[in-house]
N, C-alpha and C positions, 0 to 999 in steps of 0.2 A: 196341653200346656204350651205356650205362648214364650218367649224369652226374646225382647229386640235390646240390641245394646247400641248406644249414641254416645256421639264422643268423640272419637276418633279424628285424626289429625296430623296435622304437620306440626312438629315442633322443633325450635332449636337444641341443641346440646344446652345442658343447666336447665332446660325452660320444664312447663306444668302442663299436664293435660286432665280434663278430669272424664272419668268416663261412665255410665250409670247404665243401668239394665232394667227397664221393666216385665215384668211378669203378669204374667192372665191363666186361668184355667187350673189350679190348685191355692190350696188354703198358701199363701205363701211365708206366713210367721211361721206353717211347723216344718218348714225344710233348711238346712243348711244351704248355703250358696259358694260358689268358686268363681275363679278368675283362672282362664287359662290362657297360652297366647304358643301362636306358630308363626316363628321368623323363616324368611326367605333360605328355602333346601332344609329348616332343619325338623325335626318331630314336635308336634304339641308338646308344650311344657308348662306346669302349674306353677300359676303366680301365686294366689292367695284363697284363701275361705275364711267365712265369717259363718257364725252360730247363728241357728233357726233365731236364737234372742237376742245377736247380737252382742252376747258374754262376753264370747270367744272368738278372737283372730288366728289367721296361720299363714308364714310368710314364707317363700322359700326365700331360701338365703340371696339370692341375687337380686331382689326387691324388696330387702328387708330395712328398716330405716327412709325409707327412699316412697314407696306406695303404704296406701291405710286404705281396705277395704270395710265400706263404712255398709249400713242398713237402715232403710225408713220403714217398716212393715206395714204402717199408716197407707204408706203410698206403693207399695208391694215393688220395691226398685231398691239394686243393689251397687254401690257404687264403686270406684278404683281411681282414686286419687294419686296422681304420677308427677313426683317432683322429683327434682336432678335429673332429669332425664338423661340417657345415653343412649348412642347411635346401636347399641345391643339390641336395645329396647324396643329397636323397630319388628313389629309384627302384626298379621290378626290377628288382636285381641277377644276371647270369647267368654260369655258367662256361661255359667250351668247351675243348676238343681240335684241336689242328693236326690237319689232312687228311693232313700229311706227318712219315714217321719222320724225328727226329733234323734237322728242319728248322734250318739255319746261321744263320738268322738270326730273332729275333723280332719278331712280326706285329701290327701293329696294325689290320689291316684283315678286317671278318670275316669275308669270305669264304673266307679262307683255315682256319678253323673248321668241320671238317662234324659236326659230335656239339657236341648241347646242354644245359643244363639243363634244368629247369624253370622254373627264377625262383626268387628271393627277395625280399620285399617288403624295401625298407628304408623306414622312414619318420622324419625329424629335425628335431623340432619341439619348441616349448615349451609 
């Protein structure tokens, strides 16, 4: 399993970044997908997930309102849509894959994630 995420960037304080992930090497409509991101000295932290169908969103509270992680299943690529940006919000940015098909419920913890990105730089500054 394959995961490159594109995107990333410079952006101002207020300003948009969008960022998308494609996937290779498993069926990818029957897996949930995540958004995680690790800013400068601090731990990985989960941004969001979205359902194998796309149902179902999960945000953590600190990019809640603010990101919409979206799904094309057509195109096996997952997205993270980044407005209002804030200088918090600088970090790599990484996608993942649930370990489990059609998993019931969505995961904010990432172990439950076995297939990763690479990273994408975000940086949001003036």
């Amino acid at each position: 399993v394959q995961l490159q995420a594109l995107g990333g960037g410079l952006a101002q304080p207020g300003g948009s970044l969008r960022l998308s992930c494609a996937a290779s090497g498993r069926t990818f409509s029957n897996y949930n997908m995540g958004w995680f991101r690790q800013g400068p000295g601090k731990e990985r932290e989960f941004v969001a997930a979205i359902s194998w169908s796309g149902g179902r969103t999960y945000y953590s509270e600190s990019v809640k309102g603010r990101f919409t992680i979206s799904r094309d299943n057509a195109k096996n690529t997952v997205y993270l849509q980044m407005n209002s940006l804030k200088p918090e919000d600088t970090a790599v940015y990484f996608c993942a894959t649930d370990a489990l098909r059609e998993r019931a419920f969505l995961a904010s913890v990432a172990a439950v994630y076995d297939y990763w990105g690479q990273g994408t730089q975000v940086t949001v500054s003036s």
